[in-house]
PATIVO-542783 format. One record per residue (C-alpha): y, z, x negated. Coordinates in pm, 1 decimal, always signed. Example, Ala and Ser with C-alpha at 12.3 -4.5 7.8 and 13.67 -1.06 7.14 Angstrom:
<nodes>
<node <-450.0 +780.0 -1230.0>>
<node <-106.0 +714.0 -1367.0>>
</nodes>
This chain:
<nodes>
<node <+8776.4 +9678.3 -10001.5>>
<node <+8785.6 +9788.4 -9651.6>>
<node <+8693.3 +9523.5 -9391.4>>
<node <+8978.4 +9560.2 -9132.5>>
<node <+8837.4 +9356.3 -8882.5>>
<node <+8517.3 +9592.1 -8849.7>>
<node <+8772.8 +9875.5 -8854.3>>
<node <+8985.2 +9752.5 -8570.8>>
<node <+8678.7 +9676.3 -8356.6>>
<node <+8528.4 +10050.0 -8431.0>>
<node <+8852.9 +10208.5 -8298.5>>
<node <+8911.1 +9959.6 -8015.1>>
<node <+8503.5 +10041.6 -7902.9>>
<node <+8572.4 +10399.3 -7964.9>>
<node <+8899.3 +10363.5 -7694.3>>
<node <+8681.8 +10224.3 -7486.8>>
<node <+8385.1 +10429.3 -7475.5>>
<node <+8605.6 +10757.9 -7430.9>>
<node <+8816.5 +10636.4 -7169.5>>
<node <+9118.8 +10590.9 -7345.7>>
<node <+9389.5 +10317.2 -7284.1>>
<node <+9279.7 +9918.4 -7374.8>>
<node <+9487.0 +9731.7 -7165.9>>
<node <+9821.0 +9846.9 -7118.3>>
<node <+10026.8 +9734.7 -7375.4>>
<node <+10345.0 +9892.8 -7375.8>>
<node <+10175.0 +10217.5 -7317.2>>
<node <+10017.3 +10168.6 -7688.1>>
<node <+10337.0 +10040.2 -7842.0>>
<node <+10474.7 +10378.8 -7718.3>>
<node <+10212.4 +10626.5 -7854.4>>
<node <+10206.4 +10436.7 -8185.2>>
<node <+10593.1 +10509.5 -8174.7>>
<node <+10499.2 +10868.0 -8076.7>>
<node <+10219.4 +10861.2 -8399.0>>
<node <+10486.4 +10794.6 -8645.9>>
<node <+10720.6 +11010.0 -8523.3>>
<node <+10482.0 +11281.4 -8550.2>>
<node <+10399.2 +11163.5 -8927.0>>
<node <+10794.1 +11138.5 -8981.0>>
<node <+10811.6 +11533.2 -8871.9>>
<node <+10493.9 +11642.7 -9098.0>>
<node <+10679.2 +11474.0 -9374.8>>
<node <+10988.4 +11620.4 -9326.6>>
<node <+10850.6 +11981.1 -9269.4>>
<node <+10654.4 +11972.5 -9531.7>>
<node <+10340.8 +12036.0 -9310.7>>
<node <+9968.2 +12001.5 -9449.4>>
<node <+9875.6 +11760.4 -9179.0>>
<node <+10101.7 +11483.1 -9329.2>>
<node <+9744.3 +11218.0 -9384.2>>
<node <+9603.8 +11342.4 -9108.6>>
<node <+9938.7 +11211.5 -8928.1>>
<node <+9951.3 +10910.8 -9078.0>>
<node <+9597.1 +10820.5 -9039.3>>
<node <+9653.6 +10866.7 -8641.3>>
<node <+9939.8 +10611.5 -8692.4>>
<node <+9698.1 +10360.2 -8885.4>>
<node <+9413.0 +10435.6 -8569.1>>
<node <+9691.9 +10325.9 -8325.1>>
<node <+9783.3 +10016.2 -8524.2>>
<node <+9455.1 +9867.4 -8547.1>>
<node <+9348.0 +9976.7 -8244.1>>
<node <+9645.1 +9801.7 -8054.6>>
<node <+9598.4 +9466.3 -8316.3>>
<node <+9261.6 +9451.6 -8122.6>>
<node <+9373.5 +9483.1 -7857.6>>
<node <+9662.3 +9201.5 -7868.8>>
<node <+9333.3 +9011.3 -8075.5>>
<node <+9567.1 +9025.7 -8354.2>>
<node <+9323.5 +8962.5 -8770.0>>
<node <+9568.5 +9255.4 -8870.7>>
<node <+9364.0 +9144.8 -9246.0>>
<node <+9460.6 +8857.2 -9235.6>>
<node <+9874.0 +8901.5 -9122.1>>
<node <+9873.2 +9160.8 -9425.3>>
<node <+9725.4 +8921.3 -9680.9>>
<node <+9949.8 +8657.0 -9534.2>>
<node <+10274.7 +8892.9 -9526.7>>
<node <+10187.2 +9078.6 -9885.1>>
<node <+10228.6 +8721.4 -10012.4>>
<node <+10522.6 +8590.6 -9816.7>>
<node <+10667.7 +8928.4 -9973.5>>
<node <+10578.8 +8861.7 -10316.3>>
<node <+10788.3 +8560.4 -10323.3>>
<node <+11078.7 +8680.6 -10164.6>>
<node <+11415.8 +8760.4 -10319.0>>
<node <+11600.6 +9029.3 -10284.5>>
<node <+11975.7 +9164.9 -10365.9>>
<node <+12130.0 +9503.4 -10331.0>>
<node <+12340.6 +9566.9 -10088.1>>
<node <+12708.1 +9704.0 -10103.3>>
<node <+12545.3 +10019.5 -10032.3>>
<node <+12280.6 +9988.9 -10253.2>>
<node <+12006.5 +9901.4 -10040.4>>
<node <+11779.6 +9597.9 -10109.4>>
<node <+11798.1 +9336.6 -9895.5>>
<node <+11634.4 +9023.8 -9823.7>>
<node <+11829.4 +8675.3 -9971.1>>
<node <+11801.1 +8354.4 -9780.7>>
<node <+11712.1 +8101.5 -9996.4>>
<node <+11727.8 +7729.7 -9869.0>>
<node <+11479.2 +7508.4 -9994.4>>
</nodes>
């Protein structure tokens, strides 16, 4: 398995050492939008570059959990389980949606 902690610290030196953004925030919350958007586009085009897009949107998200000091491991492993106990209902539409349960 892939230790996403060493990854997010590789692209958050590699940011660094090029000169590219590490503190501003809301700048990286934007480009991550503008990642995905590009991905969307490559998907819906049917372009080549469709990985290559979506790996750039995986590069932004761990490089702005570093930055925000965010174990982006350890929120998946946490949220993949919260996820697996969850129950959901369709929608009138058809959609599945999350059901409150009380405990």
């Amino acid at each position: 398995m892939i230790d996403l902690k060493k990854l997010q610290k590789q692209v958050y030196n590699h940011k660094a050492k090029r000169g590219f953004n590490v503190k501003d925030v809301s700048m990286e919350f934007c480009l991550l939008s503008e990642e995905l958007s590009e991905a969307y586009r490559a998907y819906y085009q049917k372009e080549d570059n469709l990985g290559e897009e979506l790996a750039d949107v995986f590069i932004y998200l761990l490089g702005l959990a570093e930055i925000l000091k965010v174990d982006l491991e350890k929120e998946f492993v946490k949220k993949m389980e919260k996820n697996k106990n969850r129950v959901y209902k369709k929608n009138k539409k058809g959609v599945l949606v999350k059901q409150n349960l009380k405990s």
